[in-house]
C-alpha positions as CSV (number, residue, x, y, z in Angstrom):
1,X,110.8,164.1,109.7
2,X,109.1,163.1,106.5
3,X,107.4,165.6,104.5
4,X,105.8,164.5,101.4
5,X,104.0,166.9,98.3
6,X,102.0,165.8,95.7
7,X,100.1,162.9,94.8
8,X,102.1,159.8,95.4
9,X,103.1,157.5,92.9
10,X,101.4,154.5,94.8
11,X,98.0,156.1,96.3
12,X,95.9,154.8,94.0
13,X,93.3,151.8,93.9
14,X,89.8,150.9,92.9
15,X,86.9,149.5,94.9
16,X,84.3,147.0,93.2
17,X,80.7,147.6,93.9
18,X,77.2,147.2,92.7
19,X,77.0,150.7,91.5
20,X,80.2,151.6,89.5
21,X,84.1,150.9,89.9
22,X,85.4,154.3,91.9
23,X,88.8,155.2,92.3
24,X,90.1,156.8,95.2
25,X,93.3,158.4,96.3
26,X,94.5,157.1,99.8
27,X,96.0,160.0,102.5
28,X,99.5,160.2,102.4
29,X,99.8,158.6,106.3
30,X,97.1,155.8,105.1
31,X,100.0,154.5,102.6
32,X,102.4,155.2,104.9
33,X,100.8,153.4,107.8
34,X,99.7,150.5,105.8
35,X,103.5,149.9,104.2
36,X,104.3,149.9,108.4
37,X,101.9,147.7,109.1
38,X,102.6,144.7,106.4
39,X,106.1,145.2,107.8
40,X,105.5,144.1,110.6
41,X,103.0,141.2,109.3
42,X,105.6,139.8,108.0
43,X,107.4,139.5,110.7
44,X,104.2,138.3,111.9
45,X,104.6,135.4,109.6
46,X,108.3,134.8,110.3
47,X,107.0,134.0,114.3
48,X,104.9,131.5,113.1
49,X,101.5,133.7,113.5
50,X,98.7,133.3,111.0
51,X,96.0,135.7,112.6
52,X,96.3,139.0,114.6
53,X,94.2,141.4,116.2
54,X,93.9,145.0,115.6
55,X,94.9,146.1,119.3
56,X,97.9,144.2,118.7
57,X,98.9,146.0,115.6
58,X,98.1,149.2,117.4
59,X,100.4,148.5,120.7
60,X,103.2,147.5,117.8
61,X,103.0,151.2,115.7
62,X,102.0,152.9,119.2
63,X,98.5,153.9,117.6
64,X,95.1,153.3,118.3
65,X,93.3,150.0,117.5
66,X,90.7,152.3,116.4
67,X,93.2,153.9,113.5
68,X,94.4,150.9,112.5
69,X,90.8,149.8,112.1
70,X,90.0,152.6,110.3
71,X,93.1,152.0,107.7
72,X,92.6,148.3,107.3
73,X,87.9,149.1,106.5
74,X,89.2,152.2,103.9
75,X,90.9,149.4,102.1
76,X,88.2,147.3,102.2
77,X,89.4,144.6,103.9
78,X,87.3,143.0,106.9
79,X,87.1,139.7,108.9
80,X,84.8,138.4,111.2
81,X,87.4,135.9,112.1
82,X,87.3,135.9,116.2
83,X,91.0,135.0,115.6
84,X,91.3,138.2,114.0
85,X,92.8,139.5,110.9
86,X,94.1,136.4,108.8
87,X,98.1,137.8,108.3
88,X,98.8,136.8,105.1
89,X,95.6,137.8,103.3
90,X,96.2,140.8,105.0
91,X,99.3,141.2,103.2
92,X,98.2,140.3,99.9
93,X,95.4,143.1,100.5
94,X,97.7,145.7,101.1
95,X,99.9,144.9,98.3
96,X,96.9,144.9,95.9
97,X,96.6,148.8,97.3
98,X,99.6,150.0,97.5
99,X,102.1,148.4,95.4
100,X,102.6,149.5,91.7
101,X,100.8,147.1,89.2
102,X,103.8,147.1,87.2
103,X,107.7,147.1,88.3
104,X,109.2,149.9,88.8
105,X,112.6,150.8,88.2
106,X,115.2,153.1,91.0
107,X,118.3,154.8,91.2
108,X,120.2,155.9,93.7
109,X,122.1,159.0,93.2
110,X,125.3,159.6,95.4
111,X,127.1,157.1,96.4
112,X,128.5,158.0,99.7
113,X,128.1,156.5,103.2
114,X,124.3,156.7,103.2
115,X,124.0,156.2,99.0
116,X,125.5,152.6,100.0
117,X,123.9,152.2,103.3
118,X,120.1,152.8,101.3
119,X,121.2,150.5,98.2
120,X,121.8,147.3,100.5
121,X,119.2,147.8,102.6
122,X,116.6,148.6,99.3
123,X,117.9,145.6,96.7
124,X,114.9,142.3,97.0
125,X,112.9,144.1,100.0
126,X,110.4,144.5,97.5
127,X,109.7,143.0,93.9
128,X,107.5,145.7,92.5
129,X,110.2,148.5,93.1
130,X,113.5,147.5,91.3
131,X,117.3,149.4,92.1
132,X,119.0,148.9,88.7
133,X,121.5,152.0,88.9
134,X,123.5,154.0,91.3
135,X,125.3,157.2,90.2
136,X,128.2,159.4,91.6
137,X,131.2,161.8,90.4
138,X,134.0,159.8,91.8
139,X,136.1,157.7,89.6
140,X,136.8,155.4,92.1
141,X,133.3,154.6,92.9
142,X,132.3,154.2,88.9
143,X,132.3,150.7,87.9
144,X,131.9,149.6,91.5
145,X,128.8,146.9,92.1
146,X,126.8,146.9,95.2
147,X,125.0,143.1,94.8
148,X,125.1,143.4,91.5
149,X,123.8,146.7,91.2
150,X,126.5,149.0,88.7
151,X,127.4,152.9,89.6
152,X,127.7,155.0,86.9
153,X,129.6,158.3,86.2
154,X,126.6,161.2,86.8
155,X,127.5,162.0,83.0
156,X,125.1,159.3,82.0
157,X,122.5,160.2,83.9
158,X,120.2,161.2,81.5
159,X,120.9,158.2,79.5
160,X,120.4,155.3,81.8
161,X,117.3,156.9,82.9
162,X,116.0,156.5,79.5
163,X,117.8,153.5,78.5
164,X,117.0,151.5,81.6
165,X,113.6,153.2,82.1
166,X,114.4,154.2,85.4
167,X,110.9,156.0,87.3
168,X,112.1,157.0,91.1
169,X,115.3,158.4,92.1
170,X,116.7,158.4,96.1
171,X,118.9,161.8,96.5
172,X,122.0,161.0,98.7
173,X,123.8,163.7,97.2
174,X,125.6,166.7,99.0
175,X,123.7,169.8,100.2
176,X,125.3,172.4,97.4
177,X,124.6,169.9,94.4
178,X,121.1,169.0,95.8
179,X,118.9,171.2,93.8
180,X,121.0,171.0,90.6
181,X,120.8,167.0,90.8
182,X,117.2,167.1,91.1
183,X,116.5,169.7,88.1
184,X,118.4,167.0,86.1
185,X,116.1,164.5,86.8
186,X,113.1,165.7,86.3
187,X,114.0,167.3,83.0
188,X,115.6,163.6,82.3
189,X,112.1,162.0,83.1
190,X,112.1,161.1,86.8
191,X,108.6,160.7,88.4
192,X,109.2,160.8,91.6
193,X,111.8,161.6,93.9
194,X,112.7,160.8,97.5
195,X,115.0,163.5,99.1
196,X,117.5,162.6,101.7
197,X,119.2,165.7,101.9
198,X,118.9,168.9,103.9
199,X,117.6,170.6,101.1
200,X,114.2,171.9,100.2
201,X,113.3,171.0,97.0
202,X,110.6,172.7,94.4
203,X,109.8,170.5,91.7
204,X,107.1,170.3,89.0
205,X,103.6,169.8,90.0
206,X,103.6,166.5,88.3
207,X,106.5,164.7,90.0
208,X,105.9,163.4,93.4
209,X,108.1,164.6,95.4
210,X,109.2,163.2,99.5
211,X,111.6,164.7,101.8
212,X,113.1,162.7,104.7
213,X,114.7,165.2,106.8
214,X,117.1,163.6,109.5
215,X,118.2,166.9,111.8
216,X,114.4,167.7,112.2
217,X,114.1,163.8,113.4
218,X,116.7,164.0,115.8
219,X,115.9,167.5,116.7
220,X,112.3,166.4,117.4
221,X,113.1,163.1,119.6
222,X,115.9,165.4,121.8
223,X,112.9,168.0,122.3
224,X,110.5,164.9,123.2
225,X,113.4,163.3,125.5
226,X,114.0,166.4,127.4
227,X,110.5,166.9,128.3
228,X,110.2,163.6,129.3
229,X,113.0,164.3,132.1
230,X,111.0,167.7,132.9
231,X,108.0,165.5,133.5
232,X,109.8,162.8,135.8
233,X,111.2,165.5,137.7
């Protein structure tokens, strides 16, 4: 389950008109929903497609073709292509929207099985959000490169987040130094944080803060399965 606070780093773009240039704040699901769907338009493109319709993109994110209709006009995108949506200025739209205009830098902080799982599944997915530190307590992980990508002792935390002018911070920590790790970032200058771990988190009104809660996931699919099997019986 994914519980997000706070106005996201990402939400915001500008539509031209006649009138005046107004920015807007996308919903949270828009940007969520719109980072899905260019997902899956690029896999669009890897298939060889070039144009797709908004029913299709619907029966792929199990949604409405009215929803994703919705998302793709409050961007201002439109076609009257019979073909469709053209894919890959579809992309470039959404990129326009929700990508940040300039790079930003990551960390990862904890290095355990899910710390390294996240940091070679994140490096080169995208350009405009950049992994250039991970950070953990054990000696034997310090020093250690994951593609090029260096951990360093938690000690230098503050530092490197300066130094390397590091903006978002993943938490793969463990559950009793959760809330401690994430005080230290924001008073070392994190501005936004995405939370892996069981813990609830308060932080300032000015960092954006998301919470990815795996037990509530799988606790909410094992609810949805076993009234599936009630139904079917």
């Amino acid at each position: 389950m994914i519980h997000c606070r706070k106005m996201s780093l990402f939400t915001k773009y500008e539509i031209n008109s006649s009138e005046e240039r107004v920015m807007r704040i996308l919903p949270e699901k828009t940007v969520e929903r719109l980072s899905e769907y260019r997902r899956s338009l690029y896999e669009c493109l890897d298939e060889g497609k070039s144009h797709i319709f908004s029913h299709e993109l619907a029966d792929i994110h199990n949604i409405t073709a009215v929803q994703v209709r919705r998302d793709i006009m409050f961007i201002g995108y439109s076609t009257s292509n019979r073909k469709g949506y053209h894919v890959e200025e579809l992309i470039s739209v959404i990129g326009k929207i929700i990508d940040p205009q300039e790079v930003y830098n990551v960390a990862v902080i904890g290095l355990g099985n899910l710390g390294k799982a996240i940091s070679t599944y994140f490096i080169g997915k995208r350009p405009q959000l950049n992994l250039v530190a991970t950070f953990d307590l054990d000696p034997k992980k310090i020093g250690n490169e994951i593609n090029g990508v260096k951990c360093y002792s938690i000690d230098r935390l503050r530092e490197l987040i300066i130094n390397k002018n590091i903006t978002v911070a993943i938490l793969t920590v463990p559950v009793y130094s959760a809330k401690e790790m994430a005080k230290s970032l924001v008073q070392a200058g994190i501005k936004g944080i995405l939370n892996f771990t069981t813990v609830t988190l308060n932080v300032p009104e000015d960092i954006y803060l998301e919470e990815y809660d795996m037990i509530t996931s799988m606790e909410k699919v094992a609810y949805f399965v076993k009234n599936r099997k009630k139904k079917r019986k």
